[in-house]
C-alpha positions in Angstrom: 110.6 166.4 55.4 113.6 164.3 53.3 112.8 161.6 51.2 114.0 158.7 53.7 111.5 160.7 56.4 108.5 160.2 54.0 109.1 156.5 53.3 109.3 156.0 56.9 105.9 157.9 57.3 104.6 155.7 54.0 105.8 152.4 55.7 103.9 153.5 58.4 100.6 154.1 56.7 101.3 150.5 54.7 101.8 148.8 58.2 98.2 150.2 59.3 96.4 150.8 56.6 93.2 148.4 55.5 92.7 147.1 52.4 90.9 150.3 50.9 93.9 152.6 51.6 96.1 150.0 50.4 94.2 150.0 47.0 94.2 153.7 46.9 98.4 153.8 47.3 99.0 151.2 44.8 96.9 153.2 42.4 98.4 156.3 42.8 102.1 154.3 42.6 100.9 152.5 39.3 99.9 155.8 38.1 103.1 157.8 39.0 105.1 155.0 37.4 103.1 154.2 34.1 103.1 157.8 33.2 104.5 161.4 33.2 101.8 163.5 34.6 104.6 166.7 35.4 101.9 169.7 34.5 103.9 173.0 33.2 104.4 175.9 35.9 105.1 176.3 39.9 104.5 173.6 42.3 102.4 174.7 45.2 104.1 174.5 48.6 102.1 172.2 51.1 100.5 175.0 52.7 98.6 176.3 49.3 97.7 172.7 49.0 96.0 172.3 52.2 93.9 175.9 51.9 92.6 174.4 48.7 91.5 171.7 50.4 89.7 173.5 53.0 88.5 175.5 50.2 87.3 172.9 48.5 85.5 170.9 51.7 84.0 175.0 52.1 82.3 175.0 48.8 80.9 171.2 49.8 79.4 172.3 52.7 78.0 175.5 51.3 76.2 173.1 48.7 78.4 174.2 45.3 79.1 171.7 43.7 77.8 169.3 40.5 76.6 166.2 41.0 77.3 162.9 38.6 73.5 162.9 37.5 73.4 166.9 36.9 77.5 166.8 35.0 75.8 163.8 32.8 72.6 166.1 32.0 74.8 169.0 31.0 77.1 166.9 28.9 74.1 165.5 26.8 73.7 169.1 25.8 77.2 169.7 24.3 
């Protein structure tokens, strides 16, 4: 997908989006432009984005994951 594709799509997504989503773009805009976040190495193609996604939501399901109250606990130990 080119560039003037994915601000069409984004225009979109402004045009229906509710107040949360709109929060969550500017945030991730103010971010991208108040800092360089470029991390060394390949970027992953879309595809081996989205399987860590669903790798991710697997691992939620199965129950492996660290809560807030249980991360806090184990930090109070380091």
């Amino acid at each position: 997908m080119g560039t003037e594709q994915l601000k069409e799509e984004l225009h979109q997504f402004v045009d229906k989006g509710d107040k949360r989503l709109l929060q969550m773009m500017q945030a991730v805009a103010k971010a991208y432009f108040e800092g360089d976040y470029t991390v060394p190495g390949d970027s992953m193609s879309v595809e081996e984005y989205k399987e860590r996604i669903r790798g991710a939501k697997s691992n939620i399901e199965a129950g492996h994951f660290t809560t807030q109250e249980d991360l806090e606990r184990e930090m109070k130990q380091w």
